[in-house]
N, C-alpha and C positions, 0 to 999 in steps of 0.2 A: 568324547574329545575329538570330534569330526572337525577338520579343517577345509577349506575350499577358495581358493581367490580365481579372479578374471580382471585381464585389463586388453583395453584396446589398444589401438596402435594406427600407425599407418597402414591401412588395407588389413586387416587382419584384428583377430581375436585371439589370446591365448587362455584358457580354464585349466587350473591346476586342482587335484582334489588329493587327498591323501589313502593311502591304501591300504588304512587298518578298520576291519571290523569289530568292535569290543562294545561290552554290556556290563557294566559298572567298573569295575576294576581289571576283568578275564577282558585279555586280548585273543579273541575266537580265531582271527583271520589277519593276516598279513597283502594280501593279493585282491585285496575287491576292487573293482574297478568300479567308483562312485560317479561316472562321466559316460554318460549314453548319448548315442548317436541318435539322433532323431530325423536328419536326413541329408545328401550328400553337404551342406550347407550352411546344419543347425546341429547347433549339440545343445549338451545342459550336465550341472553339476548337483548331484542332490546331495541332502543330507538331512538328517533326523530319527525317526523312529525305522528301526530294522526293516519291518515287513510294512510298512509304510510306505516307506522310498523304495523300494526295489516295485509293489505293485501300482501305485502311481506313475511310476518311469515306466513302466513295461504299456499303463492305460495310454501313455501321451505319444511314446513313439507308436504304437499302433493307428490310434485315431488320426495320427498326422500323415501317418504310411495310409492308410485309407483316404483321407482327401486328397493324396497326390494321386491314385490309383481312381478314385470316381472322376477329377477334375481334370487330369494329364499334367497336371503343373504342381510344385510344392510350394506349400504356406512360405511367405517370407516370415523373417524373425518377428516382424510388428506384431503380423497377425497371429500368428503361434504363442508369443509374448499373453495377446490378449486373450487366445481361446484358453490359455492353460489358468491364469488368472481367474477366469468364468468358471472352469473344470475346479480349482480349488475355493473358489467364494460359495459355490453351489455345495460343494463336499462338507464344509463348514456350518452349513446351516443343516444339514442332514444330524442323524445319526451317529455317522461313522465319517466324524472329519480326518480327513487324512494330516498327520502332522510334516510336512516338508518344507524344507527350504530351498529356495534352487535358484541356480545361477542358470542364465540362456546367453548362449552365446551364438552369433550369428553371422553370415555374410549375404547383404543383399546384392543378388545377383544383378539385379537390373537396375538399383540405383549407385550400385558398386561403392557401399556404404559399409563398415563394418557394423553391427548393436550387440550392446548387452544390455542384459534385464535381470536385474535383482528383484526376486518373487520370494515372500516367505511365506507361513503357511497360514495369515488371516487374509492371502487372495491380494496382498500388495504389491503392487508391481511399478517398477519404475525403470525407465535408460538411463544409467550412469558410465559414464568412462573407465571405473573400476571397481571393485565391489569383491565383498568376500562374509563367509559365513562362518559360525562356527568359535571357536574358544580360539582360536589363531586368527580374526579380527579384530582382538583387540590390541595386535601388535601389529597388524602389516597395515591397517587403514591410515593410519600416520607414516608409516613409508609409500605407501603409495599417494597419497595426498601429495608427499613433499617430490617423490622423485615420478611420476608419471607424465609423462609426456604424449603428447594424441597426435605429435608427427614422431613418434619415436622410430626406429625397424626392428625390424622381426629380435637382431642380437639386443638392442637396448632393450626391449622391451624383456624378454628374457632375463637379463641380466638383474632388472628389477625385481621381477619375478622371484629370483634367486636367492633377492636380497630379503624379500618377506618370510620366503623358504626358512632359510639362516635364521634370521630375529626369531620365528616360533620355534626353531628346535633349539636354540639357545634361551631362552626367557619362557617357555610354557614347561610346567611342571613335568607334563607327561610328553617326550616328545612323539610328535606321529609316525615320525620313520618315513619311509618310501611314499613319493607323489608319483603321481601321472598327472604327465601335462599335454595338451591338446593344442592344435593351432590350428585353427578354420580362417579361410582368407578365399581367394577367388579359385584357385585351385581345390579347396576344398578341404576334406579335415583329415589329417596326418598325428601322430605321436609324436613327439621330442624327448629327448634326453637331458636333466640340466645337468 
C-alpha cells in the first residue's frame, strides 16, 4: 500500500512519499523514510519490493556520489534520470531484476529548470509535471491533472499537495498515515511539514 506523488512548480520540486513499511496485511514500520538524497540538488522517491528499493536506492546514490567525486561536478537530473533508466533496463534483462518504482526529482542548477522523472521498474522513464505511484494514484492523478499549476509557489503547490494527501487517506481502504515531503529548488533540498 505504498503511496508517493511529485509536482513541480515554479523553481522548485516537491516529492511526498508515505511512511509505512508493511508486507501484506502486518504494518512492520511507521518511520521509513522512502525519499533518498542523491545529491545536494537531486532526490528520488522509491517504492516496491522491500529489499529491492532500499538496495537499489543505496546502488544509485552511491554511483552518482562517485561521478561527482571522479568528475568535481554532479550529474544534472537529465542525466541521472537516464543513467538510472540504463541501471534498471540492464537489471531487467539479468537474473535478478530489481523491482522499483521511483520518482526523480530535480533542480538544474545551471539551466535553473526544475524536472521530474517517473521511472518504474521495466526502465521507463519520462519528464512530467506531476506524477505519483502506488495504490494512492489512482486518486491524486485526477487532482493533480485538474488543480496543478507549472507557475504555481512553493504555498500552492503544497496546498495541492495536501489535497491528494486528504483524497487517499479518505477513499483508500488502508490509509498510509504520516508522509514526508521534500522540496528541492535552487537552494537545495529541505523537509516540510504539511
Amino acid at each position: 500500500m505504498e503511496t508517493s506523488f511529485a509536482l513541480t512548480g515554479k523553481g522548485y520540486v516537491i516529492v511526498a512519499a508515505d511512511t509505512t513499511a508493511a508486507r501484506s496485511i502486518v504494518k512492520m514500520k511507521v518511520d521509513q523514510d522512502k525519499i533518498k538524497d542523491l545529491s545536494p540538488h537531486l532526490l528520488m522517491a522509491y517504492s516496491g519490493e522491500p529489499g529491492d528499493t532500499v538496495q537499489f536506492a543505496e546502488f544509485v546514490e552511491r554511483n552518482i556520489r562517485l561521478y561527482q567525486i571522479r568528475n568535481l561536478y554532479p550529474l544534472r537530473p537529465a542525466a541521472a534520470a537516464s543513467w538510472i533508466r540504463r541501471s534498471l533496463a540492464e537489471s531487467l534483462r539479468s537474473r535478478k531484476p530489481y523491482s522499483v518504482n521511483l520518482l526523480l526529482g530535480g533542480y538544474d542548477t545551471s539551466l535553473h529548470t526544475p524536472n521530474l522523472y517517473w521511472v518504474d521498474y521495466l526502465g521507463t522513464v519520462v519528464e512530467v509535471p506531476f506524477a505519483a505511484h502506488g495504490y494512492g494514484s489512482y486518486f491524486a492523478l485526477s487532482l493533480l491533472d485538474r488543480y496543478h499549476d507549472p507557475e504555481a509557489s512553493l504555498e500552492e503547490g503544497l496546498a495541492t499537495l495536501k489535497r491528494c494527501i486528504d483524497e487517499v487517506s479518505k477513499r483508500l481502504v488502508i490509509d498510509p498515515g504520516k508522509y514526508k515531503v521534500k522540496v528541492v529548488d535552487k537552494d537545495g533540498i529541505r523537509e516540510v511539514e504539511i
